[in-house]
C-alpha positions in Angstrom: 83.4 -37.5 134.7 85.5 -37.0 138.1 88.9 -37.8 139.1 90.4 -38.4 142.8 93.7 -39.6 144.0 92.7 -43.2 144.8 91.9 -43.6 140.9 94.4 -41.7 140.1 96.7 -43.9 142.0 95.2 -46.9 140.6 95.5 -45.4 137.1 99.0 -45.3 138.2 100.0 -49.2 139.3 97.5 -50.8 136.4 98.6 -48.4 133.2 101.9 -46.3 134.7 99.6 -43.4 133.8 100.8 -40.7 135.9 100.2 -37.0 136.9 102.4 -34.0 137.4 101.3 -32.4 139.5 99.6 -35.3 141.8 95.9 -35.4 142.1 95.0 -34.2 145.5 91.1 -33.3 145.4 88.5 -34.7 142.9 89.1 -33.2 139.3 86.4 -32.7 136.3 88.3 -35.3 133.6 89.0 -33.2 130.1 90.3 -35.0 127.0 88.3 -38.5 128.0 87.8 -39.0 124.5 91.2 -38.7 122.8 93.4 -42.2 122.3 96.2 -42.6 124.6 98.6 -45.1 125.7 99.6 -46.6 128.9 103.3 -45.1 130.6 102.4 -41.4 130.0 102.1 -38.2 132.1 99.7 -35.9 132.0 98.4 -32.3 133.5 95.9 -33.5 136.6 92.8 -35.0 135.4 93.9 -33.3 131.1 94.5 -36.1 128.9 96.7 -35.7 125.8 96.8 -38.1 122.9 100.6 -39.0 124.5 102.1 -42.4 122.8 104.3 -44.4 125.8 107.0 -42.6 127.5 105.8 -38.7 127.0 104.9 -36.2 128.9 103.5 -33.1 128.6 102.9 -30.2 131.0 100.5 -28.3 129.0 96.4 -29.2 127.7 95.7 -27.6 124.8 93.0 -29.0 121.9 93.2 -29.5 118.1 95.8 -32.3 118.3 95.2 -35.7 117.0 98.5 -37.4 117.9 101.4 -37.2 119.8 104.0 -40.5 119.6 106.4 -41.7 122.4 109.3 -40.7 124.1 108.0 -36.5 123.4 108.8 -33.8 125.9 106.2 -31.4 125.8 106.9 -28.1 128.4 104.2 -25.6 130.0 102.3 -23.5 128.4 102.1 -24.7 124.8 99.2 -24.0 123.0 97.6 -23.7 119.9 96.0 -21.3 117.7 92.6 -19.8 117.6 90.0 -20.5 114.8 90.4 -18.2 111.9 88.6 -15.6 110.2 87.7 -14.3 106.8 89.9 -11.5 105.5 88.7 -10.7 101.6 85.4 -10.3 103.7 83.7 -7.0 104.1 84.4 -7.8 108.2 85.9 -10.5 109.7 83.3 -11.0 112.4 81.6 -14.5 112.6 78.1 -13.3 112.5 78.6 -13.4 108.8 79.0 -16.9 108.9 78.2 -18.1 112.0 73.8 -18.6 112.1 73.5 -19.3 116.0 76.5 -16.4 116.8 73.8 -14.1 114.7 70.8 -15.1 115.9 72.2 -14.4 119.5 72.4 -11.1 118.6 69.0 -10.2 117.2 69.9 -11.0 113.3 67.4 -12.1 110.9 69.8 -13.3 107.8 68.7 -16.7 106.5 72.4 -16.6 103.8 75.4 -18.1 105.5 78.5 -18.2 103.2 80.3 -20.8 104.4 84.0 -20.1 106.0 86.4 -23.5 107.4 87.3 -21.2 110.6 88.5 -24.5 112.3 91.9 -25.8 110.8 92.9 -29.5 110.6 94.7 -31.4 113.9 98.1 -31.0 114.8 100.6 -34.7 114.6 103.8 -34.8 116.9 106.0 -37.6 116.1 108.3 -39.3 118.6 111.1 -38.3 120.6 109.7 -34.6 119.9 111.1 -31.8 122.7 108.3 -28.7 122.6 110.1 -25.8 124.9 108.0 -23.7 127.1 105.3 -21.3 125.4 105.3 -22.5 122.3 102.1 -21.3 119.8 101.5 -23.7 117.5 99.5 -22.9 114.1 96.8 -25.9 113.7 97.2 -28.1 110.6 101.3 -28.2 111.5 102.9 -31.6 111.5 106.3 -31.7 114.1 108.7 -34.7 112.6 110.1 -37.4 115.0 113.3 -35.9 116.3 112.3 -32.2 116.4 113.0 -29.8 118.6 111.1 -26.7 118.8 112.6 -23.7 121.3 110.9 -22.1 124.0 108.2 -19.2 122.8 108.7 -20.2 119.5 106.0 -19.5 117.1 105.3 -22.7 114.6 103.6 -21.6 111.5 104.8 -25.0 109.4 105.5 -28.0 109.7 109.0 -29.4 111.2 111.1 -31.8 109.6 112.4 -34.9 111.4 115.4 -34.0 113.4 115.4 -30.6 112.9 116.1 -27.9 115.6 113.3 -24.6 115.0 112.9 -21.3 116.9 112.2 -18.0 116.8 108.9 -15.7 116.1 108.0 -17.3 113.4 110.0 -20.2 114.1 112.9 -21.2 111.3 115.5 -23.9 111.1 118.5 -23.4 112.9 120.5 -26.5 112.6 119.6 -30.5 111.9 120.4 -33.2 115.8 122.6 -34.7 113.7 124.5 -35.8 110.2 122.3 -37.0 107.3 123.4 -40.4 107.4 122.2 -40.2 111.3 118.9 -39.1 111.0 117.9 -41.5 108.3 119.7 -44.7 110.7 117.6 -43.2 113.1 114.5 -43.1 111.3 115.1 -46.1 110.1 115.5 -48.2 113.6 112.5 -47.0 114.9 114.0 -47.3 118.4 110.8 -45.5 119.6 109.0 -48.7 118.9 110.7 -50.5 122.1 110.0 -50.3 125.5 112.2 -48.2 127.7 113.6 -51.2 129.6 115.0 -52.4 126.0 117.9 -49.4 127.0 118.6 -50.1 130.1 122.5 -51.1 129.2 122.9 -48.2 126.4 124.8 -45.0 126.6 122.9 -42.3 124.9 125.6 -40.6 124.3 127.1 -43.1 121.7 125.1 -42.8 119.1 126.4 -45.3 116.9 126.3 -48.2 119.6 122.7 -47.6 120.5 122.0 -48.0 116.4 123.7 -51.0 116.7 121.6 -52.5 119.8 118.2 -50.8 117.7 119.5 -53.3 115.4 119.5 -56.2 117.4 116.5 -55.2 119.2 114.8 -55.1 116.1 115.8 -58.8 115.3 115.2 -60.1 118.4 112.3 -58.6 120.4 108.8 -58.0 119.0 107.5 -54.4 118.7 105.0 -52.7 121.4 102.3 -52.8 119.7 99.7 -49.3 119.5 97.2 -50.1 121.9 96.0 -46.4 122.4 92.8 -46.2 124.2 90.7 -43.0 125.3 91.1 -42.0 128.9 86.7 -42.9 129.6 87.3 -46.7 128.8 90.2 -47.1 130.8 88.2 -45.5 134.1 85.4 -47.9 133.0 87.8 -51.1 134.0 89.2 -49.7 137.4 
């Protein structure tokens, strides 16, 4: 599947999905499988399971989600497979038939070894700083931040602020009472339009107008859809 920049600029006015850097030439398409929504920006032509109103400048596999409003820098990727260590090697050709075979081996016994851990899930309003490694299987809260070059070995709480090599907590956004208001407004449900008239900085007036947005205006609904249907209808 190909990408230029007249469906890329269609992709653009009919979904707001946009690219950073623009699409000049035609592009292979990576990542036409994974669920996204529409108002995102991705890498040219690398799709990332991005909810409504992220962005991401990296492409990297082995995540299943990422939710709206994240900031997602360059460079962030995710670790390799693993290996056995209680093994007499660590090499795959002990549990790998077709890497064997390729070199000439005639075992028939595989013991089986998961080398493949499970997905990574990024909630919303996450900020991933430049170079960031992230072990697979890790789950980033809504809220988190997660410094540049950081190594992430498990998972971050909502709200919490992580860095370092491996990463540890350094300090929560904000006060408890905060943090669960926050969580429990959902404010990430809502279009961006919906705070137009806010000032982020006043934390306790926006709760109030997630408050009345949440009594008066419907929730956007998850209408994630992989990258290869949405091409289809252009």
């Amino acid at each position: 599947m190909k990408l230029d920049s007249e469906t890329a600029a269609a992709l653009k006015k009919r979904f707001g999905i946009i690219f950073f850097p623009r699409v000049s030439d035609s592009i292979d398409v990576l990542g036409s499988d994974v669920l996204l929504e529409s108002n995102s920006q991705h890498r040219p032509g690398q799709f990332m399971p991005l909810g409504s109103y992220s962005y991401s400048r990296s492409y990297f596999g082995q995540v299943s989600r990422i939710d709206r409003y994240c900031s997602i820098g360059a460079n962030v990727t995710v670790m390799g497979e693993s290996h056995p260590t209680d093994w007499i090697s660590t090499s795959p050709i002990f549990y790998r038939p077709r890497r064997a075979s390729t070199w000439q081996s005639k075992r028939q016994d595989f013991p089986h070894f998961q080398a493949t851990g499970a997905k990574i899930e990024i909630g919303n309003d996450v900020w991933i700083g430049d170079d960031v490694l992230l072990a697979t299987g890790v789950n980033v809260g809504t809220g988190a931040i997660i410094a540049a070059r950081s190594i992430v070995t498990s998972d971050v709480p909502p709200y919490a602020i992580v860095g370092g090599s491996p990463a540890k907590h350094i300090r929560w956004r904000f006060d408890a009472d905060i943090i669960d208001s926050l969580l429990l407004s959902e404010w990430w449900d809502w279009p961006v339009a919906t705070w137009d008239t806010c000032d982020p900085q006043n934390i306790e007036a926006f709760l109030a107008m997630a408050e009345k947005a949440k009594a008066e205006f419907p929730k956007m609904p998850d209408t994630r859809i992989a990258i290869r249907k949405i091409l289809q209808k252009i």
